[in-house]
C-alpha positions as CSV (number, residue, x, y, z in Angstrom):
1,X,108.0,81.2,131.0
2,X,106.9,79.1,127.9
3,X,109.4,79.1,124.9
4,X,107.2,78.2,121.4
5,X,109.7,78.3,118.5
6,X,107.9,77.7,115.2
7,X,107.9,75.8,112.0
8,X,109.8,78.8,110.5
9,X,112.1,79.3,113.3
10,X,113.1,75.7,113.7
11,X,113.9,75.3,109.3
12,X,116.0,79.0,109.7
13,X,117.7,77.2,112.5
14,X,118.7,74.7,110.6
15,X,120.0,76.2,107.8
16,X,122.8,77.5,110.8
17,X,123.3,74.4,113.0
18,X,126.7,73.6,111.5
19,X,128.0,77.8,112.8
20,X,128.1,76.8,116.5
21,X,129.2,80.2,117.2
22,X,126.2,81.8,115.7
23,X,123.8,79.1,117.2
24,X,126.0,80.2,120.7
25,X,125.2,84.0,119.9
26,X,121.5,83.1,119.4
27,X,120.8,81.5,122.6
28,X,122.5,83.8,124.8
29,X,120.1,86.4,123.1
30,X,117.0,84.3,123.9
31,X,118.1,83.9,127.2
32,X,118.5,88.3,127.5
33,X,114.4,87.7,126.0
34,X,113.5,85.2,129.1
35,X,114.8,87.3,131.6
36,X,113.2,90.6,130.0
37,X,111.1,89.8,127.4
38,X,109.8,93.4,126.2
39,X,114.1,93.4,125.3
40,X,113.3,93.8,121.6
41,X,112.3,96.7,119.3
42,X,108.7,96.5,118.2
43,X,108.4,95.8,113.9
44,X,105.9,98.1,112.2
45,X,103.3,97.2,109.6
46,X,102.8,94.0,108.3
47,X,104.7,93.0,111.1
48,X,103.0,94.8,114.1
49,X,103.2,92.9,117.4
50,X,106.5,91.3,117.0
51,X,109.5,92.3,118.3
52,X,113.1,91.8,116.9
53,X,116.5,91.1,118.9
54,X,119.8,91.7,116.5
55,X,122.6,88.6,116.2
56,X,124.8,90.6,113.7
57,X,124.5,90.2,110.8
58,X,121.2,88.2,111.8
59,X,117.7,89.2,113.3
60,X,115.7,87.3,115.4
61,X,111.7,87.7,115.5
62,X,109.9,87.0,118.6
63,X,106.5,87.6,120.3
64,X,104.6,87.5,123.4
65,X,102.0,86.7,124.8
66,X,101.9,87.9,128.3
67,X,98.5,86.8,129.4
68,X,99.6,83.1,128.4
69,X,103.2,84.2,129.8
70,X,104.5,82.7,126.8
71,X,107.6,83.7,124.0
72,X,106.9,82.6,120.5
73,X,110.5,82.5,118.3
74,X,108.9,83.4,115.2
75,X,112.0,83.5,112.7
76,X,116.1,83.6,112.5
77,X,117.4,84.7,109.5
78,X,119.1,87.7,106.8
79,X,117.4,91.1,107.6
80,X,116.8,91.5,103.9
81,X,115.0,87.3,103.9
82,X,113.1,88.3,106.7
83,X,111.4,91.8,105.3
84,X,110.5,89.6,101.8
85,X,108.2,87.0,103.3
């Protein structure tokens, strides 16, 4: 299994590096998303095709692509951040 983890992902993870327990939190999720990857609740509208994965008070935003068997971390951040873009 391929992990992607975008431009987005990668700047919302940065914003976080310094709260070790929340970066702890996040990849124990992503591991949960490796072993099962259909894990998440699907998003609707704008946002159809992705899943989400909670890390109170956080959400993470992944897809797949299971013909590529490949996980794309898409975002990390604020439910209410997330929802504006």
């Amino acid at each position: 299994m391929e992990i992607i983890q975008t431009n987005s992902f990668k700047k919302s993870i940065k914003r976080y590096k310094k709260d070790k327990l929340l970066i702890k939190r996040l990849k124990n999720q992503i591991k949960k998303i490796i072993k099962n990857p259909e894990i998440g609740d699907f998003l609707k509208n704008n946002k159809k095709g992705e899943r989400k994965l909670y890390v109170p008070p956080f959400r993470l935003l992944y897809s797949l692509n299971s013909n590529k068997n490949t996980i794309y971390l898409l975002d990390f951040d604020n439910r209410d951040k997330i929802y504006r873009k």
